[in-house]
C-alpha positions in Angstrom: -36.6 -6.4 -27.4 -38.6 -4.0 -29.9 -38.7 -5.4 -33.8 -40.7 -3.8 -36.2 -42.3 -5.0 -38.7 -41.9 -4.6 -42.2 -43.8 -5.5 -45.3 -44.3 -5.9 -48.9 -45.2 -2.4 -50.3 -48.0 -2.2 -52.0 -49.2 -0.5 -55.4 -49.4 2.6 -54.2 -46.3 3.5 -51.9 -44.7 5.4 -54.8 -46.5 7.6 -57.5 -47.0 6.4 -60.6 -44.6 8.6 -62.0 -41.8 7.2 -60.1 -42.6 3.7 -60.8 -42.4 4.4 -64.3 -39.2 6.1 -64.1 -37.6 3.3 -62.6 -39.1 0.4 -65.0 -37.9 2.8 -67.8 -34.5 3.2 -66.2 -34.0 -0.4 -65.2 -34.2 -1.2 -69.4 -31.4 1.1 -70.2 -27.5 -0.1 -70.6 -25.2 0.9 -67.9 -23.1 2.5 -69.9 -26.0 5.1 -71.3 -26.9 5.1 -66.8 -23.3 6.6 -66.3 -23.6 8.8 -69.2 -26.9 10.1 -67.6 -25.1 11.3 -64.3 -22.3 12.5 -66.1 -24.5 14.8 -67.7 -26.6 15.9 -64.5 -23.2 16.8 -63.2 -23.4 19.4 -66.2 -20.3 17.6 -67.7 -19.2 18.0 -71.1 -17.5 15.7 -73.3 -17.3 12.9 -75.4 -20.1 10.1 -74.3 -16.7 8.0 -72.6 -15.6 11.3 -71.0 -19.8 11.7 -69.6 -19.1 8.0 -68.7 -15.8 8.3 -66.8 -17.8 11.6 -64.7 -20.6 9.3 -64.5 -18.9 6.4 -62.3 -17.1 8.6 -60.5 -20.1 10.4 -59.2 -21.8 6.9 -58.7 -18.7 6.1 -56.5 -19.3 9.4 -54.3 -22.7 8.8 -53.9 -22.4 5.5 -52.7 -19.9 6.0 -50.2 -21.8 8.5 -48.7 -25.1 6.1 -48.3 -24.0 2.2 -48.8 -24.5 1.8 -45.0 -27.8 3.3 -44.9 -29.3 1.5 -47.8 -28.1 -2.1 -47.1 -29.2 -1.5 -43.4 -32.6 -0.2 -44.9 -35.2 -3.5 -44.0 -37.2 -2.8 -46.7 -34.2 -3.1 -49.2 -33.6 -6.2 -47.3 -37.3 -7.2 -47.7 -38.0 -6.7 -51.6 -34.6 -8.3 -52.4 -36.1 -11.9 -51.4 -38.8 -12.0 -54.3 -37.2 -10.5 -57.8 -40.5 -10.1 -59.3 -40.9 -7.2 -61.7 -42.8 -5.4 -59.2 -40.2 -5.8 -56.7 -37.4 -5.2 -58.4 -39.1 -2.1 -59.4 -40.0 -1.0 -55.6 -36.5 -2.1 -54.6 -34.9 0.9 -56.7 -37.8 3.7 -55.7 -36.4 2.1 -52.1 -33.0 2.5 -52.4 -33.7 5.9 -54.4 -35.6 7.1 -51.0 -32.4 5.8 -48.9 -30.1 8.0 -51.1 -32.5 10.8 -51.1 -32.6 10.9 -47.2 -29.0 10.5 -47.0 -27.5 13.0 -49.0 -30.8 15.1 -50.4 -31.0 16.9 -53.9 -29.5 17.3 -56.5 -28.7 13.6 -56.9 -29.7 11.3 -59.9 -31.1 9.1 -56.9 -33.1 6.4 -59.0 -30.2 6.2 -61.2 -28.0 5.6 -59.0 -30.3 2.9 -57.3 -31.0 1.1 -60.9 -27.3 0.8 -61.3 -26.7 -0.6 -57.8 -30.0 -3.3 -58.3 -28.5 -4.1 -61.7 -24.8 -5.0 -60.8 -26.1 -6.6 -57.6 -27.5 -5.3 -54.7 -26.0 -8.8 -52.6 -22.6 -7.7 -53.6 -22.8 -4.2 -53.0 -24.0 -5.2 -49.4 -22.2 -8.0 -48.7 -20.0 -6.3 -46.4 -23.1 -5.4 -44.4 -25.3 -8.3 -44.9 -22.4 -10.5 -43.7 -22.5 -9.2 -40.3 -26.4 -9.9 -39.7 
């Protein structure tokens, strides 16, 4: 049987840029992430109403991909060590999964910072109860 083999990425599998973006991202409240997709979604409204668009476009966007990012074995990989760095490669991971999936527009880091920070196990645990 064929099993790849996956590693650790290292300091340069994703631009500086994008590693910044997440770090920034992963210090900001959830409330002001969901308010951030409301408004890519060109919603208008009061910041609860941006919220409300928010989550419900978080929802839609992870149907569509849950399977392919908690089957991903580099998600499954960086989600053993929670090291900054990890943690930070762990969102540009999932961000890549979502990107693949469903393609642009889609707040894709966003949406992969609030998956790591309300728990990537339980958002899997479907999944990673099978293997």
């Amino acid at each position: 049987m064929y099993h790849e083999i996956y590693q650790m990425p290292d300091e340069t599998a994703y631009s500086p840029a994008r590693l910044e973006e997440a770090r920034f991202l992963l210090d900001t409240p959830m409330d002001a992430l969901f308010e951030k997709i409301g408004k890519e979604q060109r919603q208008r409204g009061s910041p609860q109403d941006l919220i409300a668009a928010g989550k419900l476009r978080f929802a839609a966007i992870t149907d569509k991909c849950r399977n392919g990012i908690c089957k991903n074995p580099q998600v499954r990989l960086l989600c053993r060590d929670r090291s900054a760095d990890h943690v930070t490669h762990l969102v540009c991971a999932i961000s890549d999964t979502i990107l693949h999936t469903i393609g642009f527009p889609v707040p894709a880091t966003t949406v992969a910072v609030i998956i790591v920070q309300s728990g990537i196990e339980s958002f899997c645990v479907s999944h990673w109860r099978e293997s």
